[in-house]
N, C-alpha and C positions, 0 to 999 in steps of 0.2 A: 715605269709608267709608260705607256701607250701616245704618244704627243702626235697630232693629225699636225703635216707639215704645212708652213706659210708659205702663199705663192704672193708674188709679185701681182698688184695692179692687172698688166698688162696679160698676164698667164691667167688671170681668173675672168678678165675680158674675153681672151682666147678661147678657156672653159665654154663661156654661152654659147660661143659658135661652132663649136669643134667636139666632137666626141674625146671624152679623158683619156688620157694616154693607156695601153694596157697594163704597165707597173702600175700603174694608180687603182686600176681596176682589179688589180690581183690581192691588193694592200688591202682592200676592204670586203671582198669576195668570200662568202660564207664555204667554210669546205663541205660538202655532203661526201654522204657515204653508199655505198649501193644498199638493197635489200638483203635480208638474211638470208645465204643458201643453205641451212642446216634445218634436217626436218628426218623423224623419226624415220625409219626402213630407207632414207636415200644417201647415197654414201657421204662420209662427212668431210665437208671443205678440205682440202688442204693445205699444207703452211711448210714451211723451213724459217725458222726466226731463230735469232740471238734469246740467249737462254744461261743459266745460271747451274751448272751440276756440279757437285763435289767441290762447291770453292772456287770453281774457276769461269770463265766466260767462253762459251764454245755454241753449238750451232746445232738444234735441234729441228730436225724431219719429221713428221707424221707417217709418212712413209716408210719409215724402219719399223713401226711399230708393229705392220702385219703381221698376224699371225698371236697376238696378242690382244687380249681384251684391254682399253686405256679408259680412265676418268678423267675428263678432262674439265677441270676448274677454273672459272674465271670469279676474281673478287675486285673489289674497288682501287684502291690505292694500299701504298707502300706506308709505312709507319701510319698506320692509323688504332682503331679500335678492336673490332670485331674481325678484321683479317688475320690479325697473327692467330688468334686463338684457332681458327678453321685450318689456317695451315699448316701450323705446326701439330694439330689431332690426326691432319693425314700422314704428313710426312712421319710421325712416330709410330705410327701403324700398319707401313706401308709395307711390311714382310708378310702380313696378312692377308695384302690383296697379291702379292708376289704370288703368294703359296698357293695362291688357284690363278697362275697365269695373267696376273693384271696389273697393269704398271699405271701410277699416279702423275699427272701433270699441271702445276699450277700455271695462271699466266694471268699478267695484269697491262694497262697500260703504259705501268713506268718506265722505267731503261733498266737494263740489265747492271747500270752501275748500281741505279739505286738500288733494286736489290740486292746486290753484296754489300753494297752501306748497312743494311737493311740485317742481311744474315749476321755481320759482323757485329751487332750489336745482342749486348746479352738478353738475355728473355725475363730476367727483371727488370728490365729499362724499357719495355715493349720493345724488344728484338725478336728475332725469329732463332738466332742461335742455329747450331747446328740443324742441317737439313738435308735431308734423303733423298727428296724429290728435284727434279727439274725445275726451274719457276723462268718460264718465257717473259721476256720483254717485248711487248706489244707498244712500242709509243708510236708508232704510226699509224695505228688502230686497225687494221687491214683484218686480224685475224675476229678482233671483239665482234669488228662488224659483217665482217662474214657470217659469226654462227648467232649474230643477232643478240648479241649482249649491251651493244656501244649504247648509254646513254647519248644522245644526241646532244642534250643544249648541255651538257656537267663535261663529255669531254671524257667518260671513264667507264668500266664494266658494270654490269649488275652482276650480280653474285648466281652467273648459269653454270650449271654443270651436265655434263654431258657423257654418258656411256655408249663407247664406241666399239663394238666386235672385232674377232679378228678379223674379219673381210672386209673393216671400214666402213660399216655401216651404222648408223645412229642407230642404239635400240632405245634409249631414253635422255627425256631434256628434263629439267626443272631450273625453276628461277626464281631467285629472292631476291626480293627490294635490302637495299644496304643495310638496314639495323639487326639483321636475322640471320645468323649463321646457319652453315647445313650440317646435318646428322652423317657421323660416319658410319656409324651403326649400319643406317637406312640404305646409305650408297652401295654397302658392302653389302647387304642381304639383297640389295637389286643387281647386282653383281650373280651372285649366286643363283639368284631366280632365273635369269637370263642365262647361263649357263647349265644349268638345268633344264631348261625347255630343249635349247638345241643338241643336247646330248639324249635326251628321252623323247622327244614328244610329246610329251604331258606340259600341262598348261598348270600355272602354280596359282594358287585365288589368295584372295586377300591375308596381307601380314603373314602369309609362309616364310618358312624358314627351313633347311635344310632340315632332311629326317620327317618332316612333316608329309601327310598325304596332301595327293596332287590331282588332278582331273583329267581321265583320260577319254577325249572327246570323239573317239572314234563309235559312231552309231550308240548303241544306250548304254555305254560303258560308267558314261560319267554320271548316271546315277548310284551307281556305287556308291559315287564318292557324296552325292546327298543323303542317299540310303544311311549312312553311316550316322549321320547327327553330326556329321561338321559343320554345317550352317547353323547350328543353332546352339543357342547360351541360353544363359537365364533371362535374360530378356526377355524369351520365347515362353517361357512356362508360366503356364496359369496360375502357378504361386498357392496352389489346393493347403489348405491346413489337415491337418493329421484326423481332424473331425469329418474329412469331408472324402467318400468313395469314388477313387476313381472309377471309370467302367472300363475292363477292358476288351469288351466283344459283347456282341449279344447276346449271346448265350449268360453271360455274365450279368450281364441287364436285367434280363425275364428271373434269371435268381433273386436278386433284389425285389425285384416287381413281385414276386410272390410271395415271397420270403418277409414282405415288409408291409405291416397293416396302411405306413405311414411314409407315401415316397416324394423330394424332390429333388427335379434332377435339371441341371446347367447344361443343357447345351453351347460349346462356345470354340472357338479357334483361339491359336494362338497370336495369330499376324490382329485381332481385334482389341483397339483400344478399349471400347465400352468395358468388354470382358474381363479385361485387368483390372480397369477402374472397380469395378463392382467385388473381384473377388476380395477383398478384405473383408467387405459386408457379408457377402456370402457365406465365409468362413464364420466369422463370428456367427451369425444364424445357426450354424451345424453347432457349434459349440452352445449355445445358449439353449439348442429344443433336442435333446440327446434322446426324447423322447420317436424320433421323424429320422429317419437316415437322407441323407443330403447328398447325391451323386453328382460326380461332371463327366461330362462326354464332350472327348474332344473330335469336332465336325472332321478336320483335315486329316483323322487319323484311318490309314486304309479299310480298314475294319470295322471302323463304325460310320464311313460315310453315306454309303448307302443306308445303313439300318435307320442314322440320321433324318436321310432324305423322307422315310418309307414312314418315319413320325410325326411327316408332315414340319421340320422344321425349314424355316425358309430364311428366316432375319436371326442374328447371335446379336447379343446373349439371347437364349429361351429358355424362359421357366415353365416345367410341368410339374404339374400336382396331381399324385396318385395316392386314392383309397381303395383299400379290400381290393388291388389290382387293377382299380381303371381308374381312368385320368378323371379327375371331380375336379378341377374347373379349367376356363379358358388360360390358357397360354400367358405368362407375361413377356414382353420384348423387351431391349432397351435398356439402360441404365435407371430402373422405375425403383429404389428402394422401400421406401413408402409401402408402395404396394403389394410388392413380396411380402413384405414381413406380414402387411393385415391378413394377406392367402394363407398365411404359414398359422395366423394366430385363429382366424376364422374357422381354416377346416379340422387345425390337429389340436387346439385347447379347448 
């Protein structure tokens, strides 16, 4: 326990007149820390600290590591919950990030004893047991608060992690509040992303993975890679039922158009809510009047944008209603159920 020392009478008279000694002032002097120097594209902090490898207590550089891609992981404290599980999923996986040139680095704020107290305990007891990786002793907080992890008023790391190139430069931070471990999975596929760009030039888009296409940004290269149908799932698709024609060109259209005593047709985009909402209804419709062909034409699609425009559509959804080849009535917009269906029953029953 923490006991504030008794002074003498005389010493706390003193006190009113006298400025406190500077022991006294040091006794009760909050420590601060500087600001975080770590920051994406600028090279990353560096450290030499006491460290835990192979069992033994020895002396780990950031500076050896050039030439080398590192992760560098910070978690909270030594025997607690949620840390052994994230250390111990790197440390036992750590020939995987070897095998594309990337070395693993834990570090917390406790002492390098404690972590060997720590290692030496089995991993049914919450121990860490055997370990692959380095695991830095940070108790003077110097490195936490460098790369901007030190909790301030707790006194401990937040759970940052950090991938650094081999020219020491940051290419990515993340940071988790203490109840939430990180994905190794995730670490290692950002691993390989980033080493993928720097070997190709090509830029990797969401949730790639090695083998996957990639985006090559040079002038209108990278619509290729939209060209393809990579952005898009089924999310994107109007969801048509088997009842229902898609168009696909004009030429295709005017088939219909004449071919069909009885026409309507869905103008709609993909990226449009209205238009998803409504197609189940719309479906249903084809399906209930087998008598009426039911087409959709998608707005965004190269080949029917213009022809689109040139029908006069302006707002999705649009319904048009064609008899004996011409449109018989006005336009419906809009999520209007109701009203479609009376157009549907008005002009074809």
């Amino acid at each position: 326990m923490f006991m504030i020392p008794k002074f003498s009478k005389a010493v706390a008279t003193a006190g009113r007149r006298f400025a406190a000694p500077a022991a006294f002032a040091r006794c009760f002097s909050q420590i601060t820390y500087g600001p975080s120097q770590a920051f994406v594209t600028k090279p990353a902090p560096t450290f030499k600290a006491p460290a835990v490898v192979d069992n033994d207590i020895t002396t780990v550089n950031l500076e050896d590591y050039k030439g080398k891609y590192v992760v560098l992981f910070f978690y909270p404290k030594d025997f607690t919950f949620v840390c052994p599980t994230e250390i111990i999923a790197f440390s036992d996986r750590v020939e995987e990030f070897r095998k594309i040139n990337t070395e693993l680095i834990a570090c917390s704020c406790d002492t390098v004893e404690s972590h060997l107290a720590w290692i030496k305990t089995p991993r049914k007891k919450g121990g860490l047991g055997n370990m692959k990786i380095p695991i830095i002793g940070d108790n003077t907080k110097e490195i936490a608060s460098k790369y901007g992890v030190l909790h301030n008023e707790l006194g401990i790391a937040l759970r940052g992690l950090f991938i650094i190139n081999p020219q020491g430069v940051i290419e990515n931070i993340t940071m988790n509040n203490f109840p939430v471990g990180r994905s190794v999975d995730e670490t290692l596929r950002l691993v390989q992303a980033f080493q993928f760009v720097a070997e190709h030039g090509e830029v990797c888009p969401a949730n790639w993975k090695p083998g996957e296409k990639t985006i090559n940004t040079k002038g209108d290269n990278s619509l290729e890679y939209f060209g393809s149908g990579a952005t898009e799932s089924k999310e994107d698709e109007h969801l048509m039922g088997d009842d229902v024609v898609q168009v696909r060109d004009e030429k295709h259209f005017k088939e219909l158009l004449n071919g069909s005593k009885q026409l309507v047709v869905d103008f709609y985009a993909p990226w449009c809510g209205k238009c998803k909402m409504i197609a189940p209804f719309y479906n249903k419709m084809a399906a209930e009047n087998k008598n009426v062909v039911f087409a959709s034409v998608d707005t965004t699609d190269e080949k029917l944008e213009k022809f689109a425009a040139d029908y006069g559509v302006k707002h999705i959804p649009s319904f048009h209603f064609y008899k004996n080849g011409k449109e018989a009535a006005a336009e419906i917009t809009g999520y209007k159920k109701q009203l479609i269906a009376k157009q549907v029953k008005d002009l074809f029953n």
